[in-house]
C-alpha positions, 0 to 999 in steps of 0.5 A: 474073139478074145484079147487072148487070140493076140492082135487082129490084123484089120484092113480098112478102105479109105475114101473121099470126094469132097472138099480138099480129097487129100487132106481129107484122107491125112485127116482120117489117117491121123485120127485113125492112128489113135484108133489102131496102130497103122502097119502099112499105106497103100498108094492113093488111087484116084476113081470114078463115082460108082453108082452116081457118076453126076459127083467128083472123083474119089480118092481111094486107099486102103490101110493095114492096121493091128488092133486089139478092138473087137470086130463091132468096137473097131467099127464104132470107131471107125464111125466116130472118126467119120462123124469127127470129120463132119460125115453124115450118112446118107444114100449109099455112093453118095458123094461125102467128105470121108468114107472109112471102111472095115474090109477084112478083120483077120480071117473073121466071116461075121454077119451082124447088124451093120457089120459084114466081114468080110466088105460085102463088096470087096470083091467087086471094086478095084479102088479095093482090091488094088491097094489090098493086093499092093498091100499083100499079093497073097491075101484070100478072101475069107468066104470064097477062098479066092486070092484077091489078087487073081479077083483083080486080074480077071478085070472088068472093073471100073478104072483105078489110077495111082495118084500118090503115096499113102506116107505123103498124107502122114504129114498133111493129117497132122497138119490139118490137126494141128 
């Protein structure tokens, strides 16, 4: 992929369950607008811990974004913004401060070390495909060329609940930066 293609559209998943959830979330949407330029918010979900339910709700959303950055270099970023907001990695559902995504980078299928596009679980949590679908209803999946949103409607996921609105963190990440 060259700069030449035009702009990516990237879809990124946000999430936290530590500490002040919401502020969390504005924080990493004001650091990530320096990162990429931010399209649309999707509604905050709130969200049981999958994998360990011994830790605190998430708070979940999903933003659309355009950058100029190639698939690893956006990654790269992402990283440094989680590790800006005090993220260490740890095991995998563990509970943490910040969780930023990489979910869909156009119609890109890329399997590289440490980097999988699509999400290699998009297609199996609601606190993804919910906000993507309320995003955009007519997204596919790259590799199964399924609609997200028919994914979403079979069911059998874990239970998502609208909290918010994605424009309301705007305000608290500049704050918080401030």
């Amino acid at each position: 992929m060259s700069a030449s293609r035009g702009r990516a559209c990237v879809y990124l998943g946000l999430g936290a369950n530590l500490g002040d959830r919401r502020a969390s979330l504005g924080q990493a949407l004001h650091a990530l607008a320096g990162v990429v330029d931010i399209d649309a918010l999707s509604s905050i979900y709130e969200t049981e811990p999958v994998g360990d339910p011994d830790q605190p709700d998430y708070l979940n959303m999903v933003v659309r974004a355009r950058t100029d950055l190639e698939p690893r270099a956006l990654l790269d970023r992402v990283l440094d913004v989680e590790r800006s907001m005090g993220r260490r990695r740890g095991p995998r559902n563990a509970a943490r401060i910040i969780d930023v995504d990489v979910l869909l980078y156009d119609e890109l299928a890329l399997r590289d070390e440490g980097l999988e596009l699509p999400h290699p679980r998009l297609t199996e949590r609601a606190f993804v495909l919910a906000p993507l679908v309320e995003l955009d209803p007519t997204l596919v999946h790259p590799l199964s060329h399924e609609r997200l949103a028919d994914l979403l409607a079979r069911g059998g996921f874990e239970r998502v609940m609208v909290v918010g609105r994605g424009e309301e963190l705007i305000r608290t990440g500049r704050e918080t930066h401030a």
